[in-house]
C-alpha positions in Angstrom: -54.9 -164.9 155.0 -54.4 -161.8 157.3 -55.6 -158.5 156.5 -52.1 -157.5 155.1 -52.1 -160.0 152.9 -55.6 -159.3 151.6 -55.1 -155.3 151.3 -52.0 -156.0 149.0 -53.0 -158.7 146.9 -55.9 -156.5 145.6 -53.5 -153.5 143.8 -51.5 -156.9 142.7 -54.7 -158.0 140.4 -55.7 -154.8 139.1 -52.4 -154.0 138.1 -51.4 -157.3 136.3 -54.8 -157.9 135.0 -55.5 -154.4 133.3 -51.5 -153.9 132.2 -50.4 -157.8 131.1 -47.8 -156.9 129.0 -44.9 -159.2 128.2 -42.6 -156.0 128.3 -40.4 -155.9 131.4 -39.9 -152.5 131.6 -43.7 -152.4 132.5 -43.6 -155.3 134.7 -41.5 -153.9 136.7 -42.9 -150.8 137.1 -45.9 -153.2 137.9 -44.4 -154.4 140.5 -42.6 -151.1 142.4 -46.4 -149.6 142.3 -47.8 -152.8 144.3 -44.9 -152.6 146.6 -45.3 -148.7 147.0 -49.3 -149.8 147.6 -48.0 -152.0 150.1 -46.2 -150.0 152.2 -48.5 -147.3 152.5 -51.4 -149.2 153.3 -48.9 -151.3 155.7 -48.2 -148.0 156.9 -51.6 -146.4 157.4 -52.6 -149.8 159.1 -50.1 -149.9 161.8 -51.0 -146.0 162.7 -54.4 -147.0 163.2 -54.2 -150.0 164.5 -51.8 -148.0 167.5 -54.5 -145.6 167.8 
């Protein structure tokens, strides 16, 4: 596993084991806040990473 993959997988079991609804409405919010995690911290580690 890279660091990428390490860094998003964490937001990924907070979320789905403190909100495991069956309701899909929330699932999917579920899963546009991990992606929106993802891309930040994506973001944040490619601007250091140049630095």
């Amino acid at each position: 596993m890279t660091l990428i993959e390490v860094i998003c997988f964490i937001p990924m079991l907070f979320l789905f084991t403190y909100l495991p609804t069956p309701n899909i409405i929330s699932i999917i919010i579920n899963v546009f806040i991990i992606m929106l995690c993802c891309f930040g911290v994506s973001f944040l580690f490619y601007i250091f990473k140049d630095k």
